[in-house]
TIPA-899353 format. One record per residue: residue in three letters; residue number from 1; x, y, z of N, C-alpha, C in turn. Coordinates in steps of 0.05 Angstrom, whole numbers. Layout:
BEGIN
ALA  NUM  X  Y  Z  X  Y  Z  X  Y  Z
...
//
This chain:
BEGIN
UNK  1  -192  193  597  -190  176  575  -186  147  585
UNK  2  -199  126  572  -200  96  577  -179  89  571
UNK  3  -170  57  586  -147  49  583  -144  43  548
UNK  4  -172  40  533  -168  26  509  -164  59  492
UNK  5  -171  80  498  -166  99  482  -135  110  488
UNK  6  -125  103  504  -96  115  511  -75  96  496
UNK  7  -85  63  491  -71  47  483  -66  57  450
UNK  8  -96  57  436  -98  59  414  -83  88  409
UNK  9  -82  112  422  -69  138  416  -27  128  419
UNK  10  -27  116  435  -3  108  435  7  99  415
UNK  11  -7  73  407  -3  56  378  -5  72  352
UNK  12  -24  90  351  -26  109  323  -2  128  328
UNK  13  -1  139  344  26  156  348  54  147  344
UNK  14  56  128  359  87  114  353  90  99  329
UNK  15  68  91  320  70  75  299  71  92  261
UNK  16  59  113  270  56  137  249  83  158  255
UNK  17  104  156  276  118  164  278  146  148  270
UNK  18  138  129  274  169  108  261  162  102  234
UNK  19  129  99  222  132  93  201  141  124  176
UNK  20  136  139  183  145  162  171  169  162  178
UNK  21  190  163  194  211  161  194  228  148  170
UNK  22  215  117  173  228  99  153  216  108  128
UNK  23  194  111  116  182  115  94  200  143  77
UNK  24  221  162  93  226  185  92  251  174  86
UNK  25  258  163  94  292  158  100  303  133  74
UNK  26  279  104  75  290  90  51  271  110  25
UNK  27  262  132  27  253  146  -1  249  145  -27
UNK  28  247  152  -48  237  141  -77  217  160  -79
UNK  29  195  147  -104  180  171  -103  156  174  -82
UNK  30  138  193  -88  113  198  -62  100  166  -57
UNK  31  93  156  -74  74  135  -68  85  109  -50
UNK  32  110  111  -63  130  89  -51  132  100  -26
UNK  33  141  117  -15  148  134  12  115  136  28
UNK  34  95  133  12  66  121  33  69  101  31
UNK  35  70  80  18  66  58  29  82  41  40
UNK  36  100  57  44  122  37  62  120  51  92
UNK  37  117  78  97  95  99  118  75  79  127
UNK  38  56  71  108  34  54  117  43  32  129
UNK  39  55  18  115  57  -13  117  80  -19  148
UNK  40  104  8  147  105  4  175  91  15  195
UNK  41  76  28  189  62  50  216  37  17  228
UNK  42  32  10  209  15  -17  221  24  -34  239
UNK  43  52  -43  223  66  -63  229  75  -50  272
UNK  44  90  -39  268  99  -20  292  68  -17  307
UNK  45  45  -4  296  29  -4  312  14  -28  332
UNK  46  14  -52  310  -1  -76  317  24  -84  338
UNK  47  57  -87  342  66  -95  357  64  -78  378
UNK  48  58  -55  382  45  -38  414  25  -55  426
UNK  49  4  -55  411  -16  -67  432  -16  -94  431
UNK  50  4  -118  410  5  -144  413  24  -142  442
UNK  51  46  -126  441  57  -118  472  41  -125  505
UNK  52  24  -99  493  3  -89  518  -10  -122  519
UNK  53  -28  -131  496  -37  -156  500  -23  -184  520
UNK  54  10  -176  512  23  -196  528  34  -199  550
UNK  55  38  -165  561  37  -161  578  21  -161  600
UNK  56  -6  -171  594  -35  -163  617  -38  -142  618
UNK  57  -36  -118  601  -46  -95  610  -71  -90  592
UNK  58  -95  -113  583  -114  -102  574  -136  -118  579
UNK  59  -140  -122  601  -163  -130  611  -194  -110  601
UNK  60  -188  -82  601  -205  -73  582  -219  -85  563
UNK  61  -200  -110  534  -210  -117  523  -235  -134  523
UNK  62  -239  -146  565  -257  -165  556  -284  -154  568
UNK  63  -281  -137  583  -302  -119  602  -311  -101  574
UNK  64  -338  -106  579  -355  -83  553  -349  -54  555
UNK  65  -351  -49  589  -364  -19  603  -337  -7  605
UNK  66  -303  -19  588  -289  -10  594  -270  -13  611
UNK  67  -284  -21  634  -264  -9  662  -251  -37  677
//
């Protein structure tokens, strides 16, 4: 797996895992409990790879072939 597919599995995972967390925990009804699921699972996800971005670990992004 590419550095950009390991990043993005990271970011959907942790980010779909904290945002369910929270979406579960401040609760109400179904819809309210997705979109607060959504709205953090983004939020959390976009700061993983704004991370990776600031860290230098994605030189991936500028190379086409990946590597």
């Amino acid at each position: 797996m590419g550095e950009a597919n390991t990043l993005a599995v990271l970011a959907g995972g942790v980010g779909g895992s904290v945002g369910a967390f929270v979406g579960v925990a401040i609760g109400g009804d179904p819809m309210r409990v997705t979109l607060i699921t959504l709205v953090v699972a983004l939020a959390v996800g976009s700061a993983v790879v704004a991370s990776a971005v600031i860290a230098g670990d994605v030189e991936f992004l500028v190379d086409p072939d990946g590597e």
